[in-house]
MIFIVEX-909239 format. One line per 5 residues: number of its first residue (from 1); their letters; for each residue x, y, z of N, C-alpha, C, O, CB. Coordinates in steps of 0.05 Angstrom, whole numbers. Each point is the difference from the previous one (the first is absolute). Last residue first. Glycine has a CB too. Layout:
BEGIN
NUM) a) X/Y/Z/X/Y/Z/X/Y/Z/X/Y/Z/X/Y/Z | ...
This chain:
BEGIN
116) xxxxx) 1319/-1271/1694/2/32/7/27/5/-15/10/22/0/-35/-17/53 | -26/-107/-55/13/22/3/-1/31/2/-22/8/-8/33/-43/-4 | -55/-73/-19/-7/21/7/31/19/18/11/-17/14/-71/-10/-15 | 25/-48/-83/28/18/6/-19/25/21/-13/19/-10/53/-27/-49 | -75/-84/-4/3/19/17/24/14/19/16/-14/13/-56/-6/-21
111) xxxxx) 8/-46/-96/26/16/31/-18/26/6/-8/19/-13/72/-30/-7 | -101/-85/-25/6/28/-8/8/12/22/-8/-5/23/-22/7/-57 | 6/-109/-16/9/21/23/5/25/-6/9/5/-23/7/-36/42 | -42/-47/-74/24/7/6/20/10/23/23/-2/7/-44/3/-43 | -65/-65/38/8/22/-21/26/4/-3/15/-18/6/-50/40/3
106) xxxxx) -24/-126/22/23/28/2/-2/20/-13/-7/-6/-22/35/-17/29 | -86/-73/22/10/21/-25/6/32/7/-13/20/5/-19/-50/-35 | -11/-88/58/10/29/3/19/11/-12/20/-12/-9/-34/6/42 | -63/-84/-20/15/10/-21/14/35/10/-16/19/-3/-22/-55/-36 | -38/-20/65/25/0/23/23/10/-18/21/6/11/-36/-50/23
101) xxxxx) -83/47/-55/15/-32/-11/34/-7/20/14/-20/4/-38/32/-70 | -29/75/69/-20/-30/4/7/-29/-9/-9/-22/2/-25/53/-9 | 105/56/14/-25/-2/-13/-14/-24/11/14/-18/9/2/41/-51 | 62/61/72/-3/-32/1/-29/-10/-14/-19/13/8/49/-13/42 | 41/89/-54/-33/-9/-4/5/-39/3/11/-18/-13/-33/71/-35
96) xxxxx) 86/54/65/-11/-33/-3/-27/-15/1/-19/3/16/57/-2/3 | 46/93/-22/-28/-5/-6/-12/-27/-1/-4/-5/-23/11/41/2 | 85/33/62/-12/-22/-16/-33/-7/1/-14/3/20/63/-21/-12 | 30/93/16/-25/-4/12/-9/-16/-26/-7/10/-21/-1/34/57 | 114/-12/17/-18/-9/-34/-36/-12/13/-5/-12/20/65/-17/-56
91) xxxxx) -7/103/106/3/-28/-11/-12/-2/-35/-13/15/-14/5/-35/73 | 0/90/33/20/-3/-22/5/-28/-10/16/-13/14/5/51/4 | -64/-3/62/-21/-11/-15/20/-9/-24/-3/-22/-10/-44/53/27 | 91/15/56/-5/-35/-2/-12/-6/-15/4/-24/-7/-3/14/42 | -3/103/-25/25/-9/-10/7/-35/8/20/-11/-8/-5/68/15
86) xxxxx) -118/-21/-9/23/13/10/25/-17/-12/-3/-21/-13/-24/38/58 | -84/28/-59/24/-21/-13/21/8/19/4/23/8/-14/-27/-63 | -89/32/54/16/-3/22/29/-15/-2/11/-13/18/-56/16/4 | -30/-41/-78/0/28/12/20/5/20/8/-20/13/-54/21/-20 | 11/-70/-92/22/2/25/7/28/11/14/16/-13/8/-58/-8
81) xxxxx) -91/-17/-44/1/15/11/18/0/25/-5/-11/22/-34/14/-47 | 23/-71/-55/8/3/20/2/24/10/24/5/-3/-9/-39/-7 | -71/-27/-73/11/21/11/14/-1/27/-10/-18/13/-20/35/-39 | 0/-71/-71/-1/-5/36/14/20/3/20/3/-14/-21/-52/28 | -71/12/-105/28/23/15/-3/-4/27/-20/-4/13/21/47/-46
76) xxxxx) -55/-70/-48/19/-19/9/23/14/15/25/-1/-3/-38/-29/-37 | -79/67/5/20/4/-2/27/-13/1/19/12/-11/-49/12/18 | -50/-49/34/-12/6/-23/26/9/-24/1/-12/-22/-48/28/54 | 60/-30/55/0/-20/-7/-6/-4/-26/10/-18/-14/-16/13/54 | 57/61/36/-22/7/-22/-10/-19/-13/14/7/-19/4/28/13
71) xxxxx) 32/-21/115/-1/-14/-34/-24/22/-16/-15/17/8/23/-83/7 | 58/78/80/-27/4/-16/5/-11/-16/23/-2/-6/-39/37/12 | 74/-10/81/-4/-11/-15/-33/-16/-8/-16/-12/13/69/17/0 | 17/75/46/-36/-16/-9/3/-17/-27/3/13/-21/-37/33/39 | 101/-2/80/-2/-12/-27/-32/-5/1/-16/-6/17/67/-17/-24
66) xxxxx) -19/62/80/17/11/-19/-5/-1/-27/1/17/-17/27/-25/45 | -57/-40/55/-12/18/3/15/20/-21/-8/23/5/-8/-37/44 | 60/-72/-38/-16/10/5/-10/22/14/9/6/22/-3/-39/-33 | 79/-10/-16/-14/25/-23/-27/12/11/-8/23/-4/26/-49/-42 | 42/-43/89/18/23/-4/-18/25/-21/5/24/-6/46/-64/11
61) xxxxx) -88/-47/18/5/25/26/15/25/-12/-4/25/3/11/-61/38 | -53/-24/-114/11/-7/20/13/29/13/4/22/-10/1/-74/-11 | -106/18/-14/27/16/-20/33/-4/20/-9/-8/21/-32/57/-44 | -69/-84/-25/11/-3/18/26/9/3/15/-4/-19/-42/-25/19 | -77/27/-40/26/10/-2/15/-5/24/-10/4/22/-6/28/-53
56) xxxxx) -78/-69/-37/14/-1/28/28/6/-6/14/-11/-17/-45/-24/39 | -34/22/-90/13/24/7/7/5/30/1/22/11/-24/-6/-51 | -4/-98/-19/-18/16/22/10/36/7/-12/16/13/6/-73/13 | 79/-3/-79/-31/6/-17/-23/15/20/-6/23/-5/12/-72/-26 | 83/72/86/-13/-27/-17/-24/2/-23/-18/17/1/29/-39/46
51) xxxxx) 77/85/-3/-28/3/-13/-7/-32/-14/6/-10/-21/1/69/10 | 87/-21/62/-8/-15/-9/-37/2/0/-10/-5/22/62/-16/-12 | 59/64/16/-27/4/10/-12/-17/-15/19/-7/-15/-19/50/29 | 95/-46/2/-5/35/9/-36/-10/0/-11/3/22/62/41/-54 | 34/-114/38/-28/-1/-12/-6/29/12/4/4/23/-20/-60/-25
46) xxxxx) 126/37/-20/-32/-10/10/-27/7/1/-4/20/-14/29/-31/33 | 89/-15/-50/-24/13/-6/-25/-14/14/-10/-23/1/32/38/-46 | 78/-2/77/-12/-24/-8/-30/24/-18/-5/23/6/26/-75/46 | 77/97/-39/-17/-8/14/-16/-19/-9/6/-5/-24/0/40/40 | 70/26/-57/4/-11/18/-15/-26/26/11/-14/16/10/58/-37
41) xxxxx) -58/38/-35/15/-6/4/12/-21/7/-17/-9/15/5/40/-17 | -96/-21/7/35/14/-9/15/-24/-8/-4/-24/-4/10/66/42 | -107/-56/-64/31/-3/10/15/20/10/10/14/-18/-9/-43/-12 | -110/-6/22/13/26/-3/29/-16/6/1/-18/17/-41/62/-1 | -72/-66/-50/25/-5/24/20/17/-13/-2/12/-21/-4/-65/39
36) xxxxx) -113/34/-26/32/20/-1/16/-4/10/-1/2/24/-12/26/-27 | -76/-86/-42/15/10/20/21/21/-3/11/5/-22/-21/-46/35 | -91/-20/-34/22/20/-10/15/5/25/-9/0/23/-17/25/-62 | -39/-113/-1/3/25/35/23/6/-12/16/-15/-11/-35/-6/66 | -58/-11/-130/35/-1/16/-5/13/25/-17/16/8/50/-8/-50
31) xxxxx) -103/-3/-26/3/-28/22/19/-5/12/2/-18/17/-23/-1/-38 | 8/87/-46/-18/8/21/6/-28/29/1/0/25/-44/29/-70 | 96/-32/-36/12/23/17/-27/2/27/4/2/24/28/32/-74 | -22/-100/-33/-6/-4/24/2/21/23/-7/-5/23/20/-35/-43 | 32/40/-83/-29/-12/10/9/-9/27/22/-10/4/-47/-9/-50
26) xxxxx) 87/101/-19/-8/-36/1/-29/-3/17/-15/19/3/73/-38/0 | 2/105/17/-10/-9/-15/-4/-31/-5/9/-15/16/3/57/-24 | 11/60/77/-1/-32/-2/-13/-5/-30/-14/18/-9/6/-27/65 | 51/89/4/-14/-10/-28/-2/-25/2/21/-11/5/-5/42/-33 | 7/47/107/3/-33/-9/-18/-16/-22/-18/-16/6/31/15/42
21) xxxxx) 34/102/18/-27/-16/-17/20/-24/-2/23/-6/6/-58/46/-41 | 37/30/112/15/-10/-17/-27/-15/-10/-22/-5/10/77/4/11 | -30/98/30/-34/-25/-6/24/-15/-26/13/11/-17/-84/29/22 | 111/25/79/1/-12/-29/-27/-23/0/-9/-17/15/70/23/-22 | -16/87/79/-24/-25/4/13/0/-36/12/18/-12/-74/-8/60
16) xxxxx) 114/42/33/-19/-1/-18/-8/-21/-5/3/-18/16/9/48/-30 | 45/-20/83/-21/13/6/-10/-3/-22/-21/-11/6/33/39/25 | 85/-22/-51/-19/-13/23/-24/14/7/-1/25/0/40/-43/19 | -9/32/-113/11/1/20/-15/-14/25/-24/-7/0/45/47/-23 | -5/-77/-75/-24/4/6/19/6/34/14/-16/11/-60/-18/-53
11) xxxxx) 49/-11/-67/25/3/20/-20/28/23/-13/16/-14/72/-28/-33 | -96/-72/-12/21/20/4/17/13/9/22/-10/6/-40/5/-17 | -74/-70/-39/14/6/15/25/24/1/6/8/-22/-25/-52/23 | -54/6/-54/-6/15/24/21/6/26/-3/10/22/-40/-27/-39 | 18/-68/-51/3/25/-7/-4/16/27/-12/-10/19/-3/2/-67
6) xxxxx) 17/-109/14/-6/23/4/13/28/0/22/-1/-11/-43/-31/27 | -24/-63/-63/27/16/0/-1/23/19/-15/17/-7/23/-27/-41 | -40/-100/26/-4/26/14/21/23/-18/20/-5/-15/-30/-23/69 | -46/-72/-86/27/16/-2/-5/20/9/-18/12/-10/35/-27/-23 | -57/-82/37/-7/24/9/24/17/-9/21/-11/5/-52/-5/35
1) x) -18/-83/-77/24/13/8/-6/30/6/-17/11/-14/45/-43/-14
């Protein structure tokens, strides 16, 4: 079993940047493909960026060239580097780890709030 939590999130004017974390604990984290998805409002939640065990990254349009997403492995930590934030980025930014067994696992999420 994987238990996330993550951190790093806030309230942040347009234009600035948030490195969100992601604790992970339990067995398998290096073998998971990690991911970041994000909610507003009102809206479906969807996939912001994703780091396979290989560390192949993949991120979607709306972030790319914005976002980096990194693991630590040694550490059991997944990071999200978010630059150039704008008032759409605003959403809950969830943490997910699908594991080798297909088994997947949620955080809580942590609010981003970008505004002026």
């Amino acid at each position: 079993q994987v238990h996330l939590v993550e951190s790093g999130g806030g309230l942040v004017q347009p234009g600035g940047s948030l490195r969100l974390s992601c604790a992970a604990s339990g067995s398998g984290f290096s073998s998971s493909t990690m991911d970041w998805f994000r909610q507003a409002p009102g809206k479906q939640r969807e996939l912001v960026a994703t780091i396979t065990s290989t560390g192949t990254t993949n991120y979607a349009d709306s972030v790319k060239g914005r976002c980096t997403i990194s693991k630590d492995n040694t550490n059991k930590m997944l990071y999200l580097q978010i630059d150039s934030l704008k008032p759409e980025d605003t959403a809950l930014y969830y943490c997910h780890a699908l594991t080798i067994r297909l088994m997947d696992y949620w955080g809580q999420g942590t609010q981003v709030t970008v505004s002026s």
